[in-house]
N, C-alpha and C positions, 0 to 999 in steps of 0.2 A: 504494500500500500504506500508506505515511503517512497517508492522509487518512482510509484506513477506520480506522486505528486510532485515530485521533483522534477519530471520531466516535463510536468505541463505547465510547471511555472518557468522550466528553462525556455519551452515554445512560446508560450506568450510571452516573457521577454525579449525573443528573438523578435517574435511578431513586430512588438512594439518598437525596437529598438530602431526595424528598418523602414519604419517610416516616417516620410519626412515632406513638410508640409510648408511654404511658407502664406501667409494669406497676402491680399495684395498689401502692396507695401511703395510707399509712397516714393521716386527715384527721383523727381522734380518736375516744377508745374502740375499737370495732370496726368503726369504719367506715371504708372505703375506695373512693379516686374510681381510675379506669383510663379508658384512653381508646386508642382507635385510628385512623388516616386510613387510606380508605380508597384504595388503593392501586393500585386499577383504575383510577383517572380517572371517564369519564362513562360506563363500562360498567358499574360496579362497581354494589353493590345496600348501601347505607349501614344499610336493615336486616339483613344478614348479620354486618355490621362489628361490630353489636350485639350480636347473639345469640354470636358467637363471645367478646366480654368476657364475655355471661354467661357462658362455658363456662369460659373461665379463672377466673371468680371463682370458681363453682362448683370447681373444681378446687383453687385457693387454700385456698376456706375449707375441702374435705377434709384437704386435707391436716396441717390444726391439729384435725382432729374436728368440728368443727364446721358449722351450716348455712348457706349462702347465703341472705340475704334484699336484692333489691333493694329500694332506696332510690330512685332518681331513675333516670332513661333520657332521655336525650338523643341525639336524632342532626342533622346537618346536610348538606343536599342540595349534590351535585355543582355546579358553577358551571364550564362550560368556558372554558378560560384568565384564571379568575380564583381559583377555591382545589378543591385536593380534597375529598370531605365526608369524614365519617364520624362517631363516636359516640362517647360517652363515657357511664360509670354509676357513681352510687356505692351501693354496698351495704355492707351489714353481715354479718361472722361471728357467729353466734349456736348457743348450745346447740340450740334448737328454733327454727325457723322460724317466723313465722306467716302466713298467708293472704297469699299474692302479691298485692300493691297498688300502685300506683304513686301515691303523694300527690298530690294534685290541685293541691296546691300548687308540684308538682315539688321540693320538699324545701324550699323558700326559706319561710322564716316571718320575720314583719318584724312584732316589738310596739312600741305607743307608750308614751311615759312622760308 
């Protein structure tokens, strides 16, 4: 009986351990980066992981009035016994929205002097 207990407090440690969450989080002006592991392991579908930050952004910026507009999207594929994947995105709260883009740049701009 010991042992079972101890192994199921080691799995839900492990559970919890590997997940990781950040909620949006403010990066400047109106924009905001959010990110989440995906939580499945190598079942898991890392674009899911995405669509559902879009949903909380979306969610986010209702609830200021305002519209979602992604800015970047990022995700990172599963690696068995070496990292969970998942996604992360920054977007903006905006009065009006404009045309869903994702910069080709991926948001990174890099000028010379």
């Amino acid at each position: 009986m010991r042992l079972v207990t101890r192994a199921a407090m080691f799995s839900a440690a492990a559970v919890i351990g590997g997940c990781a969450s950040t909620p949006p989080t403010r990066i400047g002006g109106d924009t905001y980066y959010s990110s989440k592991t995906n939580t499945a392991g190598i079942f898991g579908d890392v674009t899911a992981v995405s669509g559902k930050l879009m949903v909380e952004g979306n969610q986010f910026c209702a609830s200021m009035s305002k519209e979602f507009e992604l800015v970047t999207q990022t995700t990172t594929s599963n690696i068995p016994g070496v990292r969970l994947g998942g996604a992360s995105i920054t977007f903006k709260c905006t009065a009006h929205a404009n045309d869903v883009q994702v910069r080709p740049d991926n948001g990174v701009t890099t000028t010379t002097q």
